[in-house]
C-alpha positions as CSV (number, residue, x, y, z in Angstrom):
1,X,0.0,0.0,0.0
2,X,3.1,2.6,0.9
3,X,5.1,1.2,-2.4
4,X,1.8,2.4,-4.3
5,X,1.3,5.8,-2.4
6,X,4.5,6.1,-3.3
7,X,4.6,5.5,-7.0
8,X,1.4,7.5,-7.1
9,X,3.5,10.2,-6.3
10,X,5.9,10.3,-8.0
11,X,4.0,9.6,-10.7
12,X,2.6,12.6,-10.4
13,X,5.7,15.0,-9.8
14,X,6.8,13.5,-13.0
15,X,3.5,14.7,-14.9
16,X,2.7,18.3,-15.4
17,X,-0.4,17.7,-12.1
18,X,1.7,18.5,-9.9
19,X,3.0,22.0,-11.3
20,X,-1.0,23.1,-12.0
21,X,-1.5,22.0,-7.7
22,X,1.1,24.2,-7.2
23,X,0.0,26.6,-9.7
24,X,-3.7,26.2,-8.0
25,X,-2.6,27.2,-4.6
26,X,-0.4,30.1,-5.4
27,X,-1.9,33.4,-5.3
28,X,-2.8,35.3,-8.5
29,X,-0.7,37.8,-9.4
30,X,-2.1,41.2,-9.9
31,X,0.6,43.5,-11.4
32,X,3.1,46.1,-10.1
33,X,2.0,48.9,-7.6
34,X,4.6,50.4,-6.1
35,X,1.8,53.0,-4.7
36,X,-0.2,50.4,-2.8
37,X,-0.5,50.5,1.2
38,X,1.8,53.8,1.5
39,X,0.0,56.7,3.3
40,X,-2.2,58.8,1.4
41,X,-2.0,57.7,-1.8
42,X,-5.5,56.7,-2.8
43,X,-6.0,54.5,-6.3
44,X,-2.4,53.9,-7.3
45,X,-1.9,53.4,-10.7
46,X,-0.9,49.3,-11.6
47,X,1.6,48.4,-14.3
48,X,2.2,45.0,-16.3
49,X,3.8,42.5,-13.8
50,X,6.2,39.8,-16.6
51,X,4.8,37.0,-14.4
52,X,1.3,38.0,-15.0
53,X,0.9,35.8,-18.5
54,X,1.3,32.7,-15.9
55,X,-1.4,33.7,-13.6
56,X,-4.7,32.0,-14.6
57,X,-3.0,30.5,-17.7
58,X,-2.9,26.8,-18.9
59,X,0.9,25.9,-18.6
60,X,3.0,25.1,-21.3
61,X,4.6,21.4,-22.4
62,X,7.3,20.4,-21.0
63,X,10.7,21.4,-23.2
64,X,10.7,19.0,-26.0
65,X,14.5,18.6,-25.3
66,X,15.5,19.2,-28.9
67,X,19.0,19.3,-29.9
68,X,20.1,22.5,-29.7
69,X,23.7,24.3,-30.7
70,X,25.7,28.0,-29.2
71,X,28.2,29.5,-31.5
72,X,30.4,31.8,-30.5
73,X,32.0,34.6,-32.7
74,X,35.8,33.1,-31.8
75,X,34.5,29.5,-33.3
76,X,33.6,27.9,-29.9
77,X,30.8,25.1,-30.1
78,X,28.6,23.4,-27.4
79,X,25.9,21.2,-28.0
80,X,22.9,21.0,-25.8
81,X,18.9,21.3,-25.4
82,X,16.6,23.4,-26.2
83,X,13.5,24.9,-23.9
84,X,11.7,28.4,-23.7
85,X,10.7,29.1,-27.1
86,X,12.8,27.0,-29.8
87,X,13.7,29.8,-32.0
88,X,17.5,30.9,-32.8
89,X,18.8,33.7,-29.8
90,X,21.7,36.2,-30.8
91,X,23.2,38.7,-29.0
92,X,26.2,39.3,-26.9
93,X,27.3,36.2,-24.4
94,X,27.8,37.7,-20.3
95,X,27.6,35.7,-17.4
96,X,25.9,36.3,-13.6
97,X,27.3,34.6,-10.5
98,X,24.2,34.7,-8.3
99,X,23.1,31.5,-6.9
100,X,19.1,32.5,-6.8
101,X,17.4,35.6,-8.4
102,X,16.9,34.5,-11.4
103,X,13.8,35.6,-12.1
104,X,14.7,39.6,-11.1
105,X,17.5,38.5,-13.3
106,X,15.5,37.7,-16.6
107,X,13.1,40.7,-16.0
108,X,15.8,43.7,-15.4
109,X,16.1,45.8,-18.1
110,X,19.9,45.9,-18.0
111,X,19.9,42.4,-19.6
112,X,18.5,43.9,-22.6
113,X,20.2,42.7,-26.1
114,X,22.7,40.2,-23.9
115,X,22.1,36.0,-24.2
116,X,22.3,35.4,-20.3
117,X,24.2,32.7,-18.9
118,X,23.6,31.5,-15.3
119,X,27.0,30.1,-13.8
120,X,24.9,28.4,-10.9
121,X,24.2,24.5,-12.5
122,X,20.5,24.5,-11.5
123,X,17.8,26.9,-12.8
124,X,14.3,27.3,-11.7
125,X,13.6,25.4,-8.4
126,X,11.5,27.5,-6.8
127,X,9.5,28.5,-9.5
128,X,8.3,31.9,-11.3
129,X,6.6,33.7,-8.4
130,X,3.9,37.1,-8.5
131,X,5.5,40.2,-7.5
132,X,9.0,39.2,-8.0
133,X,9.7,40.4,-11.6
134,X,11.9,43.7,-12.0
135,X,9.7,44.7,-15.2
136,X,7.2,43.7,-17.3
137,X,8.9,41.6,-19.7
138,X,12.3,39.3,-20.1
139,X,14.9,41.3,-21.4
140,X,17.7,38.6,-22.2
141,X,17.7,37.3,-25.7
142,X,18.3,33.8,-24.9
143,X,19.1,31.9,-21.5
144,X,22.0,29.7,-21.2
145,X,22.2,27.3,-18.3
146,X,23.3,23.7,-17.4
147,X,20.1,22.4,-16.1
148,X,16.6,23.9,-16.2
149,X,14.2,22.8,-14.0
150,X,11.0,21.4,-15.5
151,X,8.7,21.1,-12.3
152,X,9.9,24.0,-9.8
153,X,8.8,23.1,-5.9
154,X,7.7,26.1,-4.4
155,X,3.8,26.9,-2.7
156,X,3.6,30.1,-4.8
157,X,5.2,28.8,-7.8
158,X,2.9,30.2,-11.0
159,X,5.1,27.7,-13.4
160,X,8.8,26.9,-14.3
161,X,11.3,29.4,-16.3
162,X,10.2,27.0,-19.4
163,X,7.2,28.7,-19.0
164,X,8.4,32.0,-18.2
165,X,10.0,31.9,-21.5
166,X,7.9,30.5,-23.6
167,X,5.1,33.1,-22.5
168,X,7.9,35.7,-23.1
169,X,9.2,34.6,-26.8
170,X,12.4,34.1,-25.3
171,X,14.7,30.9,-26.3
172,X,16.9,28.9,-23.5
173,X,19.0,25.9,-23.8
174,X,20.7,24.1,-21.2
175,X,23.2,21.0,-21.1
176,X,26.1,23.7,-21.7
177,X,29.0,23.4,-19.8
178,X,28.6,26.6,-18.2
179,X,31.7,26.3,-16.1
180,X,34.0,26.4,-19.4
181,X,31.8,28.8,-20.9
182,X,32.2,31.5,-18.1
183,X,35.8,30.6,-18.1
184,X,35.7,31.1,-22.0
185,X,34.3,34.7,-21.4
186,X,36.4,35.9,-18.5
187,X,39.6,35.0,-19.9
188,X,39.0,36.3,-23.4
189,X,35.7,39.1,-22.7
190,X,32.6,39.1,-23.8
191,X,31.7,37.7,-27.1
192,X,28.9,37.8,-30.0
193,X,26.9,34.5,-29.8
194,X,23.8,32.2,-31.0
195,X,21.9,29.5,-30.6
196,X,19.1,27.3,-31.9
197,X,18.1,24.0,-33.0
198,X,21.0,21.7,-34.3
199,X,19.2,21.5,-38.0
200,X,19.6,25.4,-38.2
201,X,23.5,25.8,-37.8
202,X,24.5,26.9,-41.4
203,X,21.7,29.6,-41.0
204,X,23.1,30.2,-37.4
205,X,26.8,30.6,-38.5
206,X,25.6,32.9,-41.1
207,X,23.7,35.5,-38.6
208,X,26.4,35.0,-36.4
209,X,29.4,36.0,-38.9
210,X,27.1,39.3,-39.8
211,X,26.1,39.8,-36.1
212,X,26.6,43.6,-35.0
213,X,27.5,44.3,-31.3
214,X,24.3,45.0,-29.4
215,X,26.0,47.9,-28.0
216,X,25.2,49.9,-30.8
217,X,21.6,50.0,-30.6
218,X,19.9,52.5,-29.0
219,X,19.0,49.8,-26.2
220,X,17.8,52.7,-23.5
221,X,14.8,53.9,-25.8
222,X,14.0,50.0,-26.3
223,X,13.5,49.6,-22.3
224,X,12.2,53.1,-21.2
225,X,8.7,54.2,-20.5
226,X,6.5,55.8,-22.8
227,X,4.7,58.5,-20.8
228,X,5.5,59.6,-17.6
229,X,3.2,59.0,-14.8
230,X,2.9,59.7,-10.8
231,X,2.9,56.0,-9.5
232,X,2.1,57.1,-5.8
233,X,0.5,60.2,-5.7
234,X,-0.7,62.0,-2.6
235,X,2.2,60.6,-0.6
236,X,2.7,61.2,2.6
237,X,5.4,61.0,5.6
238,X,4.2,59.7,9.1
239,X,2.9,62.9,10.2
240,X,1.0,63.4,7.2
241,X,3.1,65.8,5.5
242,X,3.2,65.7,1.2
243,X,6.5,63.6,0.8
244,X,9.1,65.3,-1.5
245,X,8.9,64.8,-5.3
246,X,11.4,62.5,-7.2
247,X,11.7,62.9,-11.0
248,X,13.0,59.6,-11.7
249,X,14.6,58.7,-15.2
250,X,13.5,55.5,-16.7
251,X,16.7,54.2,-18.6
252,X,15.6,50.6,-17.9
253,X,14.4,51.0,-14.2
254,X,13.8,48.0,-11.7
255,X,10.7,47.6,-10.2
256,X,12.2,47.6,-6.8
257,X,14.2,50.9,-7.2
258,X,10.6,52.4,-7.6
259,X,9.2,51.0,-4.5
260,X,12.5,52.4,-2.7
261,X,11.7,55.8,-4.0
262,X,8.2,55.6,-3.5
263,X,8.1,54.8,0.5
264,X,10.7,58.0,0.8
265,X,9.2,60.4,-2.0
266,X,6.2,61.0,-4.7
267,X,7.9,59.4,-7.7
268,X,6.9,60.7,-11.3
269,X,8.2,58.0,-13.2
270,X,9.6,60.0,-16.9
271,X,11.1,58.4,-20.0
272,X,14.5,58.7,-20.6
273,X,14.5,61.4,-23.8
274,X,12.2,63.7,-21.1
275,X,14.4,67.4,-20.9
276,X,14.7,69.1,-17.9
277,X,13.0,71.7,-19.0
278,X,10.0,69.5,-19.7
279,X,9.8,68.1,-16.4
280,X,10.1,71.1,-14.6
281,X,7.2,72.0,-16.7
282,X,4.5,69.6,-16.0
283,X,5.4,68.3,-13.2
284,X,7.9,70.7,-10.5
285,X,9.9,67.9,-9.0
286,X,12.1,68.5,-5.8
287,X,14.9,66.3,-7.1
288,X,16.0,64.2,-9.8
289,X,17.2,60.2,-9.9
290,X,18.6,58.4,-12.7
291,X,18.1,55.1,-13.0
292,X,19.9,52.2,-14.4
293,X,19.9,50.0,-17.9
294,X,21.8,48.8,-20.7
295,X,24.0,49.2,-23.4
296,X,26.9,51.8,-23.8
297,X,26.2,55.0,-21.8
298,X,28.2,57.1,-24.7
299,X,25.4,56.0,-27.3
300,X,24.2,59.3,-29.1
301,X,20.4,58.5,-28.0
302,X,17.9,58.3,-25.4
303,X,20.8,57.6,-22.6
304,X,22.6,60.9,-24.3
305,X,19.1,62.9,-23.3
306,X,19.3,61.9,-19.8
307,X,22.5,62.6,-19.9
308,X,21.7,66.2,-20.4
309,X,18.9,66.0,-18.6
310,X,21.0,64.7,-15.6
311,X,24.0,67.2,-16.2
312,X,21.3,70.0,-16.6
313,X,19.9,69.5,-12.7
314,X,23.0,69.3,-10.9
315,X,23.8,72.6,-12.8
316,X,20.8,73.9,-11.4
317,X,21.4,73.1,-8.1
318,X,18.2,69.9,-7.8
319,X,19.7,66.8,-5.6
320,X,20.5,64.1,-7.9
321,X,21.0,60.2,-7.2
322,X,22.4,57.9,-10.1
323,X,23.0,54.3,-10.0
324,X,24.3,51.9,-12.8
325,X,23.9,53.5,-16.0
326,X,22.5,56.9,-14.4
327,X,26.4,56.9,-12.2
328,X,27.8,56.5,-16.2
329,X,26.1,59.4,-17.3
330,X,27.2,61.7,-14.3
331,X,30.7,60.3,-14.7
332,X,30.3,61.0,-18.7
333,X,29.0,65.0,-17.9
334,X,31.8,65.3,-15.5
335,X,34.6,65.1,-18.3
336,X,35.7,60.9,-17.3
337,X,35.9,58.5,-20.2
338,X,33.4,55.5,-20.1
339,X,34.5,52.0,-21.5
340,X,33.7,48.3,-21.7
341,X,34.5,45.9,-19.5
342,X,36.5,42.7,-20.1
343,X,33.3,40.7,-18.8
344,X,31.5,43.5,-16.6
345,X,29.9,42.6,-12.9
346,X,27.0,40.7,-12.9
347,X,26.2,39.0,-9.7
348,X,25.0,39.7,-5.9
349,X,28.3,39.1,-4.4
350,X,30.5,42.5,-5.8
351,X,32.9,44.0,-2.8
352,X,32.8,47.6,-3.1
353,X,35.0,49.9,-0.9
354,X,33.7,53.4,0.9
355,X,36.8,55.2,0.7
356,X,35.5,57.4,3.6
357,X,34.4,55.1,6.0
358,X,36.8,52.4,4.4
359,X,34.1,50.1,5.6
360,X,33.3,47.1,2.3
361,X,29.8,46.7,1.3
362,X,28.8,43.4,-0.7
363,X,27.0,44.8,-3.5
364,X,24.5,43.5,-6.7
365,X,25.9,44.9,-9.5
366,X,24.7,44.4,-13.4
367,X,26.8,46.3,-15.9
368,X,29.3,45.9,-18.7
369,X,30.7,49.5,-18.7
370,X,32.7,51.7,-16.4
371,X,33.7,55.1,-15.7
372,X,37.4,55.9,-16.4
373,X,39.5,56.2,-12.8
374,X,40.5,60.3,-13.1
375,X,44.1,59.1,-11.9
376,X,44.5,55.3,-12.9
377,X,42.2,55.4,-16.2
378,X,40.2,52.4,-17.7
379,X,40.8,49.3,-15.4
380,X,40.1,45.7,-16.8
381,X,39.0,47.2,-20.2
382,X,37.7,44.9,-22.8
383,X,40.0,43.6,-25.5
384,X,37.7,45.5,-28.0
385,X,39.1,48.7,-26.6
386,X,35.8,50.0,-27.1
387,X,35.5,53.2,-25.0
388,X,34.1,57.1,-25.2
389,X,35.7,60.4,-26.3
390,X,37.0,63.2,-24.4
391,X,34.9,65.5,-23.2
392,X,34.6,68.5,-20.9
393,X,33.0,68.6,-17.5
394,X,29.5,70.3,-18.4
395,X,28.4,69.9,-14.7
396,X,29.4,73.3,-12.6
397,X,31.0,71.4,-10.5
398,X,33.9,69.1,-9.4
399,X,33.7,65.7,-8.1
400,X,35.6,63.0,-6.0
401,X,35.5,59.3,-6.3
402,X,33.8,57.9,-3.4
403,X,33.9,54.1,-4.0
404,X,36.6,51.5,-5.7
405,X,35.5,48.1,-6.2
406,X,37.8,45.9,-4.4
407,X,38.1,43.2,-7.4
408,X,39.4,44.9,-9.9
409,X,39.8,49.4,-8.5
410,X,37.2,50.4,-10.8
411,X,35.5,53.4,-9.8
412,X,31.9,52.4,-8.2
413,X,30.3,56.1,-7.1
414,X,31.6,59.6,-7.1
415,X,30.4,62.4,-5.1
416,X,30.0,65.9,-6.2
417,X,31.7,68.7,-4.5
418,X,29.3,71.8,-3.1
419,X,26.4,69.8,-4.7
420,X,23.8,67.5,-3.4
421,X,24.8,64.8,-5.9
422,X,26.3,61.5,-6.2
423,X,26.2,58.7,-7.9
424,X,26.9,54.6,-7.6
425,X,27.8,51.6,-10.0
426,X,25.9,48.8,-7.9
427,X,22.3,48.1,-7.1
428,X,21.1,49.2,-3.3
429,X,17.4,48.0,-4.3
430,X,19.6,44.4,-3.7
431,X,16.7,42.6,-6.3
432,X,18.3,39.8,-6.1
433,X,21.5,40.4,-3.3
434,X,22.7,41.7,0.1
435,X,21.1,44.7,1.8
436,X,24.1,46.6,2.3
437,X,23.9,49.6,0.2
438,X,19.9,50.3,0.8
439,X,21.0,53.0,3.6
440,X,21.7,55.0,0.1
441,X,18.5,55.3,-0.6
442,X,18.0,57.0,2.8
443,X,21.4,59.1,2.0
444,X,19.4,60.6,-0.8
445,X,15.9,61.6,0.9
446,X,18.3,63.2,3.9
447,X,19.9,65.3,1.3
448,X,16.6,66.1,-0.4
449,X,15.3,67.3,3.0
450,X,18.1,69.3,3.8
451,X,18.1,70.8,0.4
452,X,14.6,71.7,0.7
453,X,15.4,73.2,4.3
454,X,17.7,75.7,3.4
455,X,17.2,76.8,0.4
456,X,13.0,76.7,-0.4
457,X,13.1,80.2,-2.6
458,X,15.8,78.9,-4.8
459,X,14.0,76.4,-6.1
460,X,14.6,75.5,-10.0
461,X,11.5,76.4,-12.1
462,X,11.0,76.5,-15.8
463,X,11.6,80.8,-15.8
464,X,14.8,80.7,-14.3
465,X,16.7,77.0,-15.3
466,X,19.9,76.9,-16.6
467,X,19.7,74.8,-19.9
């Protein structure tokens, strides 16, 4: 009687019943609103969740476990399977070191026009869950991984990352020797890639031989918003006071970065190509964040307008915060050189030094390019020797550089000197990672606060801004 309970079982793990039990007893998910339970906003505005498409849905087959092929552009082969959508992926190969997360991973924007390899050997055991994503789609190209997970074990489990991708348009394959192929990558940089079915490999080698770097697409105006919105308006402090208002540049922002800003300010959430000027106009914001997101931050469109857009506030005296891409900009305005990375960071376990409290932060960090060190110039560039011109510092102002990473010295965050401004390469939102850096959050509504304290009448508005 036990032998059969026991075969009934695992009959049934084996079978796609016991992913729709799971799938049954998880709650639905309903979206992103980063405005829900906060005081006095009343009707927040919801956005597009990626795991949505599995709420409610009838889940897909299991991966057919096809035959499936990854070229890379130095003539490197693996064979493996296919799963997600069975389509041919191209883009540029990176890899991230983070042992869970993989779902924030395969929704942040900064993923966008990279094939994403996960150096961890096991994918998806716990699941796609509801309110996880960092977006509303999946940004890699492709996912590369050495074993996918068909039927995830989790209560709140909506499906498996087969499923994920599949309802995404977005092909993986797994069986790769992903310990060779991060090795591959950090010993010779990033390289061009794709893969597909085995049958497909003439047609493959062909796209791959004519493959442009992703790098120069305009890869910001791909990710950003289209409109710009309030997502929590009406909010308040704990005494009931209007909180401060945040203009804060989508350049391929996280969801979690939003709910950060939005328990410490009202957040207008603006595309990137939005002007100063502009924002000031319609919608009188206290200060200004940048966010982060892909590609090169020297590209001549929509992460050159928020360049200016950025340089323009600190000029006008507005507290600014920039992370990731949005620290690549400042360092861009302030006269640095950007350039790529031999393999970038990508991972939850970066070290990062405070050169003023000398005290090491573990960071989350997703990003291919860096800003120049001002004494020690471009550290671990990339063998393409791909990197910005010179350019003056358009910013008023000087700066410092406030954090090193402890890897490899490149510069992670600079402050600006007699302005409320500075700027960071890692993630404090920590979606996936450590907590250490979220106090920097709570750095920049401090020096919004004191802004607003002693200087109320100098306000920037749209008469008097210095374009």
């Amino acid at each position: 009687m036990i032998f059969n309970i026991h075969q009934s079982f695992l009959s049934m793990i084996k079978s796609r019943t016991w992913a729709a039990l799971l799938m049954s007893a998880s709650p639905a998910a309903g979206g992103f609103i980063p405005g829900e339970g906060l005081r006095g906003v009343k009707g927040p505005p919801s956005f597009p969740d990626a795991a949505d498409p599995l709420s409610g849905s009838t889940l897909s087959e299991l991966p057919s476990g096809s035959s499936g092929l990854l070229l890379l552009a130095d003539g490197t082969r693996f064979e493996g399977r296919l799963f997600g959508a069975e389509k041919i992926a191209e883009g540029e190969l990176v890899f991230t070191t983070g042992m869970c997360g993989y779902q924030e991973s395969l929704t942040d924007p900064s993923f966008a026009g990279q094939v994403l390899t996960f150096t961890y050997p096991l994918l998806g055991n716990y699941g796609i869950h509801p309110g996880v994503s960092e977006s509303s789609s999946v940004h890699p190209r492709g996912v590369v991984c050495k074993q996918q997970i068909p039927n995830p074990d989790h209560r709140d489990s909506l499906g498996s990352v087969h499923d994920f991708l599949v309802a995404h348009n977005v092909p993986g394959i797994e069986g790769i020797d992903t310990r060779a192929l991060t090795r591959r990558v950090r010993e010779h940089g990033t390289l061009l890639c794709v893969f597909g079915p085995s049958e497909s490999e003439e047609e493959m080698a062909r796209i791959l031989e004519e493959m442009s770097p992703p790098d120069a697409e305009d890869l910001v105006s791909q990710v950003t918003c289209e409109k710009p919105v309030i997502v929590n308006p009406g909010a308040e402090d704990d005494r009931g006071n209007r909180l401060p208002r945040v203009a804060a540049i989508d350049c391929g922002i996280k969801y979690n970065i939003l709910r950060e800003l939005s328990r410490r300010f009202e957040v207008v959430w603006c595309p990137a190509s939005m002007s100063l000027e502009q924002i000031i106009r319609e919608w009188s914001p206290d200060a200004l964040f940048a966010s982060n997101g892909p590609g090169d931050p020297a590209h001549p469109g929509a992460a050159s307008d928020a360049r200016r857009t950025l340089a323009s506030a600190v000029r006008n005296g507005m507290p600014v915060m920039g992370i990731c891409l949005g620290h690549q900009l400042m360092g861009l305005a302030a006269g640095l050189r950007t350039y790529k990375l031999r393999y970038g960071h990508r991972g939850s376990n970066q070290p990062v030094m405070d050169l003023e409290t000398r005290r090491v932060h573990i960071t989350s960090q997703n990003h291919g390019f860096a800003v120049e060190d001002p004494v020690k110039g471009m550290m671990a560039p990339h063998p393409s020797g791909t990197y910005s011109d010179v350019t003056e510092n358009v910013l008023g102002a000087d700066f410092k550089v406030r954090y090193l990473n402890s890897n490899d010295g490149t510069v992670e965050g600079l402050d600006l000197l007699d302005k409320p401004a500075f700027t960071i390469q890692f993630h404090p939102e920590a979606c996936p990672g450590p907590h250490d850096a979220s106090p920097l959050f709570d750095r920049f509504q401090k020096m919004v606060e004191e802004h607003l304290e002693k200087s109320p009448a100098e306000l920037v508005t749209k008469e008097g801004l210095d374009a």
